[in-house]
N, C-alpha and C positions, 0 to 999 in steps of 0.2 A: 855762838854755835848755831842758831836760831836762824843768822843772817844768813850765816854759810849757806843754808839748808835750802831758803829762798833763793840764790845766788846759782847755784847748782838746779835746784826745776825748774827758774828761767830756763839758764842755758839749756837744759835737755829739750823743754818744751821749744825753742827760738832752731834746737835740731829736726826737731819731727815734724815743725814748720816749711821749713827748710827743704825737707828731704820728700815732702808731701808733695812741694812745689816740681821737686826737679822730675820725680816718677811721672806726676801729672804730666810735662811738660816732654820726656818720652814717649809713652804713649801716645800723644798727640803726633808728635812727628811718626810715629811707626803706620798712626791709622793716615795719614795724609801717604805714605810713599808707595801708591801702587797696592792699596790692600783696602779693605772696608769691612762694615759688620757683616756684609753679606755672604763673607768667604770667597768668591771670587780672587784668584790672583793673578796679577796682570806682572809680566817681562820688563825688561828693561832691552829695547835694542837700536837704542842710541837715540840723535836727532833725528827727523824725517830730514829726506832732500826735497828740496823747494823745484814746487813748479816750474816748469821753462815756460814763460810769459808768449815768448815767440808764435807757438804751436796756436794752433786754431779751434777757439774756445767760442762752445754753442751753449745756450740759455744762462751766458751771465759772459761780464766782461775778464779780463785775464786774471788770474788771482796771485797770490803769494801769501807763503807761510806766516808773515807780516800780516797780510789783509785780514786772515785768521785770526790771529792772536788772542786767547779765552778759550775759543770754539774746541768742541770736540768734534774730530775731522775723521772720516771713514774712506778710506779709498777703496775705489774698487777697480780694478784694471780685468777689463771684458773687452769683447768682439763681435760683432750686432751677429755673426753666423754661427758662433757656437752655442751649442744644444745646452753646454754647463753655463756657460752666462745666463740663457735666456731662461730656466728653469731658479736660477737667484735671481733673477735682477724682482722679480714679484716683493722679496724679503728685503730688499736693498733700499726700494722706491715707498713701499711701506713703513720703513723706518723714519725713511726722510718727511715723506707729507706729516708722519704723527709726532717726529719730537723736533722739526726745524724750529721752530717759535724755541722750544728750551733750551738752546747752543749746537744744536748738532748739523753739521754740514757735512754735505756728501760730496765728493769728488769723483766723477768716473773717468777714468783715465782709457780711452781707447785707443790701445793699440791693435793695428790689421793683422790678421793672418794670413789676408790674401791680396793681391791686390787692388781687386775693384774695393776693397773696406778702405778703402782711404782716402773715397771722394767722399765730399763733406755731405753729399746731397743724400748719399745712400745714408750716410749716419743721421741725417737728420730726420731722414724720415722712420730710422728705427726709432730713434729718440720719441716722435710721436707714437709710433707703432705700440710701443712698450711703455706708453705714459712714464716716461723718463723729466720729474721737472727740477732738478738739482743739474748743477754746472758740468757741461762734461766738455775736458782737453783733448782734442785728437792727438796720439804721440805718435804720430805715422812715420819718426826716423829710430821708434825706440830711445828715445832718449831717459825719460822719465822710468820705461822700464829697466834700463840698465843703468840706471842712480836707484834703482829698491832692488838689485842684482833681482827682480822677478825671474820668475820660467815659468809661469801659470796662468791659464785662464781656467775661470776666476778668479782672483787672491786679493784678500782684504786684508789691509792695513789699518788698524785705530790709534791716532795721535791723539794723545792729552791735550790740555790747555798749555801744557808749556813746550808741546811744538815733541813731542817725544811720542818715539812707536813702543804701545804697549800689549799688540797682540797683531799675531800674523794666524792668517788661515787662508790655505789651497783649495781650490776645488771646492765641491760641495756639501750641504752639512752643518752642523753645530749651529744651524740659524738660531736657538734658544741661547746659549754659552754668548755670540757676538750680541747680539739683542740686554744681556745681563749686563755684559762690559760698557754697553752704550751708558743704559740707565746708570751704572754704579759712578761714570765719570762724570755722566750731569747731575748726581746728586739725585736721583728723584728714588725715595722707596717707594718702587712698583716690580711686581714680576714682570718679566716676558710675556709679548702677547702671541709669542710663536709657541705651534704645540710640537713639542720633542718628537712625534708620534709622526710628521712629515718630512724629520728632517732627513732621515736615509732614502724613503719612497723605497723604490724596486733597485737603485745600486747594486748592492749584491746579488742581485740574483741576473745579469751581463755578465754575458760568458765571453764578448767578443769585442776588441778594441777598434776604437776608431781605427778606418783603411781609406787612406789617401790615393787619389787615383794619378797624381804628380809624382815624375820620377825626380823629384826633389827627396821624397820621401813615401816612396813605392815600397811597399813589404809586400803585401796581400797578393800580385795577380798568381793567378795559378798558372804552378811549375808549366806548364806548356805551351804558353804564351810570352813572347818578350817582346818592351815596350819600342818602341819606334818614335822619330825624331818625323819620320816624313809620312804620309797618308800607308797605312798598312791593314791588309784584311784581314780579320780571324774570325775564327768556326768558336762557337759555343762549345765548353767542357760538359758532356750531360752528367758530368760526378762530381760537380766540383764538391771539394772537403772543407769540411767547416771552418768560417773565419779566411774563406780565398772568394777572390772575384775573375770571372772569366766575362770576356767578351766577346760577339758577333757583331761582325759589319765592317766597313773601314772606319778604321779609330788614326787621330793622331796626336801622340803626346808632346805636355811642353813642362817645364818646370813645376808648376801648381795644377794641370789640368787635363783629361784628355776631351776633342773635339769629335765629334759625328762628321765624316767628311762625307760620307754614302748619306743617301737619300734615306734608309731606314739602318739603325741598329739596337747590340739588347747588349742588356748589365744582367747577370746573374750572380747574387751573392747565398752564400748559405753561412747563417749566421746564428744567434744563440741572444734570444732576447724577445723582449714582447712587442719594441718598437722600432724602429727603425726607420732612418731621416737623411736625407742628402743636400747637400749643399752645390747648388747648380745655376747652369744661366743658359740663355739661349737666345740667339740672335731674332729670330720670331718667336711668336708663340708654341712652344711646345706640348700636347697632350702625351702624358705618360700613360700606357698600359700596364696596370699591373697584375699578376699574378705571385701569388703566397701559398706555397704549399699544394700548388694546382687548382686553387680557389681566384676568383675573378674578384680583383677591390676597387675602391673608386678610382677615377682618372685622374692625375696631379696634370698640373698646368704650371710648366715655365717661361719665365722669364724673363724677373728680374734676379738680379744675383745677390741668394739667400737663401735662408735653409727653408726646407719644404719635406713636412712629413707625407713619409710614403705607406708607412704601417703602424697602426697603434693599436694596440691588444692588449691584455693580461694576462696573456699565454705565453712563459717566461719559457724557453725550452730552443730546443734548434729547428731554425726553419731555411725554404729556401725563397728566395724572392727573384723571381724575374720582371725585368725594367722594359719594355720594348718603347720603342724611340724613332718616331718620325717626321725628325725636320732636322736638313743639316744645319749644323753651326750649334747642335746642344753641347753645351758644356758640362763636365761633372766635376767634381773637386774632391769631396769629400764621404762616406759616410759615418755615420755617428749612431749610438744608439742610447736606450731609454728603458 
């Protein structure tokens, strides 16, 4: 009877052994799949797509998801003239200089918005402009963007070590939340050194969307104005309504842009914001005259083609701004706000 007894708390004790092993050995896989002490949880959405080697790759040689392999990879798909790239890339390039040593590689994937953004020479010297020192692919046929179905500038991508997206983000924002995901996939316990307290800034309180001045994608000009294909004159709206642009001078429109064909012309926008930026080019040196709100600001000077702040304030509310412009061949493209 004695034996039996021994024979029996074996077995139970050879169970509990047993069974101590297998819990252990789930929870280990649960803590490895996309989850950590930290709480942080990270998606599943699939493999990444691999670089197209082809395209024209500045501060490193062509890469592949192969080349990678370990690293934890951050894409970030920008365009050297918009206002939302160039307010992240500060958090992007921060990232890179402090955790490259620990696995983490940055990939900036630039595709154009416009056309001059697809000479290598302008990007390059954004690259420098913006102390950009991680690898970045020009995808000037949209390739790479339509292998991540993108539709955003900015939008980051975070690929694990085994080559998998486990967090997407649009636009701007959440730089603490991308910043936790970094550190949680290289393992390191550290907080974020970004403060939550910067990541919205003045966001909400733009009351006014970017207004393209290409009849590619013309909404804004005001109702009494319509765009023309060959040199055409128009008179200033003195009422323009908020969120429209009117013009003075001969303008002439082309797909992405319109051009000053007269010796002098003006841009009037009335808009709803503290800042406000243009993306423009000019065949000589242009001097901007501005006026805001019937206040005289300082004089912008164009160029080359790129964004170029015209108004920056803290005065979040509706204003108007007028552009006056004296050299033909200015170009305008876009404006954008902040």
């Amino acid at each position: 009877m004695t034996k039996k007894i021994y024979i029996y708390l074996f077995i139970v004790i050879i169970i509990i052994i047993l069974a101590g092993i297998y819990v252990d050995k789930t929870v280990t896989i649960t803590l490895d799949k996309n989850s950590s002490s930290t709480g942080v949880s990270l998606s599943d959405y699939g493999k990444a797509p691999d670089f197209k080697t082809g395209d024209n790759w500045l501060n490193s040689q062509p890469l592949t998801l192969s080349d990678l392999k370990g690293k934890v990879i951050l894409v970030d798909f920008w365009t050297y003239s918009c206002i939302n790239c160039i307010r992240t890339l500060p958090y992007v390039t921060k990232w890179y200089d402090t955790y490259k040593n620990k696995g983490l590689v940055v990939i900036g994937v630039h595709t154009p918005e416009f056309q001059f953004e697809k000479d290598a020479n302008n990007v390059k010297n954004a690259i420098s402009q913006f102390g950009i020192h991680y690898p970045v692919v020009q995808d000037n046929d949209y390739a790479i963007w339509n292998s991540y179905n993108n539709q955003y500038w900015p939008a980051e991508y975070i690929i694990n070590q085994k080559g998998e997206i486990v967090e997407e983000h649009f636009g701007e924002g959440n730089y603490d939340k991308t910043e936790q995901i970094i550190l949680q996939l290289l393992g390191m316990n550290a907080s974020p050194s970004t403060n939550q307290s910067v990541n919205n800034d003045n966001l909400d309180k733009i009351g006014s969307p970017e207004m393209y001045f290409g009849t590619d994608r013309l909404q804004n000009l005001t109702s009494d104005q319509t765009p023309s294909s060959t040199p055409k004159n128009y008179t200033i709206n003195q009422n323009v309504a908020l969120n429209n642009v009117s013009l003075g001078g001969t303008w002439q429109f082309s797909g992405q842009n319109i051009q000053l064909i007269g010796n002098s012309g003006q841009i009037t926008v009335k808009f709803h914001s503290g800042k406000i930026f243009m993306v423009a080019a000019s065949q000589k040196p242009a001097e901007l005259t501005i006026m805001v709100d019937g206040k005289k600001q300082q004089p912008v000077t164009v160029q080359d083609s790129k964004l170029y702040t015209l108004f920056n304030s803290e005065n979040y509310s509706d204003h108007v701004i007028e552009v006056n412009i004296n050299q033909p061949g200015f170009q305008a493209f876009t404006v954008t706000f902040g």
